[in-house]
C-alpha positions as CSV (number, residue, x, y, z in Angstrom):
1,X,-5.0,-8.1,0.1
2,X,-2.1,-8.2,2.6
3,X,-0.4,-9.7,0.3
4,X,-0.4,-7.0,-2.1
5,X,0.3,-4.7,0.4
6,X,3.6,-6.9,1.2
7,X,4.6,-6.9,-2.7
8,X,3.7,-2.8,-2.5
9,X,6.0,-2.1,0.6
10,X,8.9,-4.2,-0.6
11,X,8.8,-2.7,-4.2
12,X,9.2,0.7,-2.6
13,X,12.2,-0.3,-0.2
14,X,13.5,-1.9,-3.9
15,X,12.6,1.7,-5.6
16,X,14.4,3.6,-2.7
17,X,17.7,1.8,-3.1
18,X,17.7,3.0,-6.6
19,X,16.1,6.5,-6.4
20,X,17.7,9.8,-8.2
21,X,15.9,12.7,-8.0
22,X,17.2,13.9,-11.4
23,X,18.6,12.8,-14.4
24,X,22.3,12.2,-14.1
25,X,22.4,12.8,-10.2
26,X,25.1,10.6,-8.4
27,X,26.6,8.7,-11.2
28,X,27.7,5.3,-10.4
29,X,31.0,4.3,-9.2
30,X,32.0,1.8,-12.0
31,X,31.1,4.2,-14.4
32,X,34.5,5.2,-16.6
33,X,35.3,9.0,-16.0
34,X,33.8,9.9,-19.2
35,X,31.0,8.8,-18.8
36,X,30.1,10.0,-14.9
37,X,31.6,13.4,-16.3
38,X,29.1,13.3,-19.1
39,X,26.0,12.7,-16.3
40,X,28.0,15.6,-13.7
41,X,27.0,17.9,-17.2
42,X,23.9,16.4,-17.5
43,X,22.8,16.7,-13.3
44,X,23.7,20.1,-13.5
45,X,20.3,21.1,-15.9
46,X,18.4,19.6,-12.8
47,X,16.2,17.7,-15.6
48,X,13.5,15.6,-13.5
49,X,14.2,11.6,-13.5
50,X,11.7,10.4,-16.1
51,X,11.2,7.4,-14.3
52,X,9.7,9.8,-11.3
53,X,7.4,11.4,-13.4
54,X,5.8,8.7,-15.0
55,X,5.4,6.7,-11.3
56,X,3.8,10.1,-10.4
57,X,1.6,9.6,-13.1
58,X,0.9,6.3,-12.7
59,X,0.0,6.9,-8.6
60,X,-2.0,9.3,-9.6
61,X,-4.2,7.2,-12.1
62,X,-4.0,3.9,-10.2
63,X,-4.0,5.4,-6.5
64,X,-7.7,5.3,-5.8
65,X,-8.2,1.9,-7.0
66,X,-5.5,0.5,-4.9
67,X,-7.1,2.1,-1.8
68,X,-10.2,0.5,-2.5
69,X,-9.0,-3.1,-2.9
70,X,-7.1,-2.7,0.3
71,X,-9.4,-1.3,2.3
72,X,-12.3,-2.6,1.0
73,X,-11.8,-5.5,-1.5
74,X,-14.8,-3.9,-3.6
75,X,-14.4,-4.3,-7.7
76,X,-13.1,-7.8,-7.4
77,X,-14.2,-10.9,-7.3
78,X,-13.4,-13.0,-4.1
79,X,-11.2,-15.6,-5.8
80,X,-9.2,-12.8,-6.3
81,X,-9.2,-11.4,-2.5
82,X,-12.5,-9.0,-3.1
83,X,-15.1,-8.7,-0.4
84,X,-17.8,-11.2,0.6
85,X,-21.1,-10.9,-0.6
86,X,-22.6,-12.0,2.6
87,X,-24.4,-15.0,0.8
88,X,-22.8,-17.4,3.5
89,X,-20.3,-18.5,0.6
């Protein structure tokens, strides 16, 4: 389980680096002029980053069940990190 919450912690740094709140914010630098015109037009609509909404989406669904292996380990079997049983095994 730590190790999952390594993988979670690192992808989020990863996600950060990369983040626009919406579509067409802060075009890259290599971009030709056309083109980081053409996403100036579209940022200016202030449409939200699809990518965004469907992590929201996808937190929301999955956020519960994360918790639960973390904290608890319950739902899984032990060869894949879950909780003892208490047999002694």
């Amino acid at each position: 389980r730590t190790g999952s919450i390594h993988g979670l912690s690192r992808f989020s740094s990863l996600m950060n680096t990369f983040y626009r709140r919406h579509l067409g914010d802060e075009p890259y630098d290599w971009y030709p002029e056309p083109v980081k015109n053409m996403w100036n037009t579209v940022a200016k609509a202030k449409i939200p980053h699809p990518g965004s909404v469907i992590g929201q989406i996808a937190l929301i669904g999955t956020m519960p069940i994360i918790l639960e292996y973390v904290g608890a380990g319950y739902g899984f079997s032990r060869g894949f990190g879950g909780a003892a049983a208490g047999d002694g095994k």
